[in-house]
DOZAVEX-763505 format. One record per residue (C-alpha): x, y, z. Coordinates in steps of 0.02 Angstrom, whole numbers, plus 32768, in hexadecimal, padded with zeros to 4 digits. Each point is the difference from the previous one (the first is absolute). Example, Ala and Ser with C-alpha at 12.3 -4.5 7.8 and 13.67 -1.06 7.14 Angstrom:
<nodes>
82677F1F8186 804580AC7FDF 
</nodes>
This chain:
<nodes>
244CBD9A17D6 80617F8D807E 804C7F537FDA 7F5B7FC2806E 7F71807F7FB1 80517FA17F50 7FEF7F548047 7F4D8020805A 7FC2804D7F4F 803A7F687FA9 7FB37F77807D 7F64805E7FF9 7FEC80107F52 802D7F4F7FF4 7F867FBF8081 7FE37F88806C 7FC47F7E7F86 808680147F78 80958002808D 7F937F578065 80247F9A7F49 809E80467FEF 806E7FDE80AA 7FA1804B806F 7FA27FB880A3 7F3680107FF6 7FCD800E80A9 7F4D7FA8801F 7F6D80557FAC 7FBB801E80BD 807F80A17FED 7F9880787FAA 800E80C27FE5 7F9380558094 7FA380937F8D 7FFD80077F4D 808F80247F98 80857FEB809A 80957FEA7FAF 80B77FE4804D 80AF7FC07FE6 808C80178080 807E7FA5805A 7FBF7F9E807C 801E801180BA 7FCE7F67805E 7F857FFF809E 7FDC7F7C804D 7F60801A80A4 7FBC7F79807D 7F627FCC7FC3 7F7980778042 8081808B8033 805280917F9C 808A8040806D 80717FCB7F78 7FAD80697F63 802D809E8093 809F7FEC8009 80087FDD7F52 7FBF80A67FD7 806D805D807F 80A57FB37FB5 7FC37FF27F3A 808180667F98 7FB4803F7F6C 7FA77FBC7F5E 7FEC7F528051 7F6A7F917FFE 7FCE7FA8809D 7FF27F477FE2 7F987FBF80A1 7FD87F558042 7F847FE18090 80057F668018 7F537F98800A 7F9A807F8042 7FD880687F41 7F4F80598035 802B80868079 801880B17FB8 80BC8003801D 801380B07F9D 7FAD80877FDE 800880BE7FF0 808380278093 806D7F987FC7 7FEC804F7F46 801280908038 80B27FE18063 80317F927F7A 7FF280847F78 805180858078 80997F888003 7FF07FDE7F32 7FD67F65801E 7FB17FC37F48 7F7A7F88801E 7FCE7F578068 7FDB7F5D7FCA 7FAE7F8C8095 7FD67F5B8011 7F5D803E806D 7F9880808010 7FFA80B17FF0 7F798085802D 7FD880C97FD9 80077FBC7F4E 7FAC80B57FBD 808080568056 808F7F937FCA 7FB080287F3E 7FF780B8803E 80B280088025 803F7FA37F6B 80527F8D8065 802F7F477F9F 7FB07F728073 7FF47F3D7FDF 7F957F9A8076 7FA87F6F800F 7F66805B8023 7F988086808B 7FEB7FDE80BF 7FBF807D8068 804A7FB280C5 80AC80448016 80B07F978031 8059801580A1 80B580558015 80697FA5806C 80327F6B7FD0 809A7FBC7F93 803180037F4A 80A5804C7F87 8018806E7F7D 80897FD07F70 7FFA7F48802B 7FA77F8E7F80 7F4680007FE4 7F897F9A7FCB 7F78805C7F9B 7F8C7FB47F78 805D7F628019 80AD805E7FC1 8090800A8070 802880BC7FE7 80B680428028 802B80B2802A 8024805D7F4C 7F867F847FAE 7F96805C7F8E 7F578017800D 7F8380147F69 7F4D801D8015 7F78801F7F86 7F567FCF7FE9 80297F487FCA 80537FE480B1 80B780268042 80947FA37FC7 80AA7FEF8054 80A880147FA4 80867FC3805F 8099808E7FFD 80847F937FC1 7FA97FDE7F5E 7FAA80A37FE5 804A801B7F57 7FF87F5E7FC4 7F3B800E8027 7FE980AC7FA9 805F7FBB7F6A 7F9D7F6E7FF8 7F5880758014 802A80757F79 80167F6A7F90 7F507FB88028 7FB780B27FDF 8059800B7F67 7FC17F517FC9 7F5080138032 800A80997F9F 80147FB17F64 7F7C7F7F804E 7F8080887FF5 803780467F5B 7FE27F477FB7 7F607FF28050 7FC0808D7FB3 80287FD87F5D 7F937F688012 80777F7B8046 7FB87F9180A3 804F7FD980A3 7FFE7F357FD5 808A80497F65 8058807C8055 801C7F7B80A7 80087F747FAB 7F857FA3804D 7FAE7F667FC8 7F427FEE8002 7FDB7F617FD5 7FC57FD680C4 7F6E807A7FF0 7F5E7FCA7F9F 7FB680837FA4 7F477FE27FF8 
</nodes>
């Protein structure tokens, strides 16, 4: 496997939650996986579209290098279906390895048909126009994160979570310790132990009737 299959593997099997508590940036829960069991992590290339036009996510897709996730903004204009199976199907041609959009997508079954990783904010059917201004590798605001170019990208079904690329070991390190902690968590709770214990948490604000 390559230095970035190893790294994807990891993030995934981390997760979005764990790596969200852990150093990561939670986008907004708005960003949600597009078909069951989507799953993607990848280093983020940054599109940014005029509200109600796509021209940008184009270009982005003619000039992606491989095994990067499109990180799209579009601006105030979310319910238009600004992707859908074309664009899948160039984007996977180019090895493109998912989207994540702060709008809408459509051809959902044939995005699920094509195993192809998508994160909206939800389904429009009315399409965007393709002529207007935007930029790909600058900056974009998605799910309320500013995402940088070689960001990386985690999504899951619990949501998608940015980690920045300059701390992307200190996150994983911090992850596996969490996992390794709420392992022994769940050991404890098995064995009969309670939450209010294990967290230290004091009840005495809660009447028990």
């Amino acid at each position: 496997m390559t230095t970035h299959d190893l790294i994807a593997a990891e993030l995934l099997d981390l997760g979005a939650a764990t790596l969200g508590e852990t150093g990561g940036k939670p986008m907004r829960a708005r960003l949600r996986a597009a078909w069951p069991g989507a799953a993607l992590a990848a280093p983020a290339l940054p599109v940014v579209c005029t509200a109600g036009d796509n021209l940008a996510v184009h270009v982005a897709v003619a000039n992606a290098p491989a095994n990067v996730a499109l990180v799209v903004s579009v601006g105030d204009q979310p319910e238009l279906g600004y992707w859908g199976e074309v664009l899948t199907i160039a984007a996977q041609s180019r090895g493109v390895s998912g989207l994540v959009i702060d709008g809408c997508v459509r051809d959902v079954a044939r995005l699920e048909h094509h195993r192809f990783p998508v994160f909206s904010v939800g389904i429009a059917l009315p399409g965007a126009t393709k002529n207007r201004a935007g930029s790909v590798g600058s900056v974009a605001s998605v799910g309320d994160v500013d995402v940088h170019k070689g960001d990386w990208i985690v999504g899951d079904r619990d949501g998608v979570t940015v980690v920045p690329v300059d701390t992307l070991q200190q996150v994983i390190d911090a992850g596996r310790a969490r996992t390794a902690k709420e392992d022994g968590f769940f050991a404890a709770l098995r064995a009969g132990r309670t939450t209010v214990e294990l967290l230290d948490l004091d009840p005495s604000p809660i009447t028990l009737a």
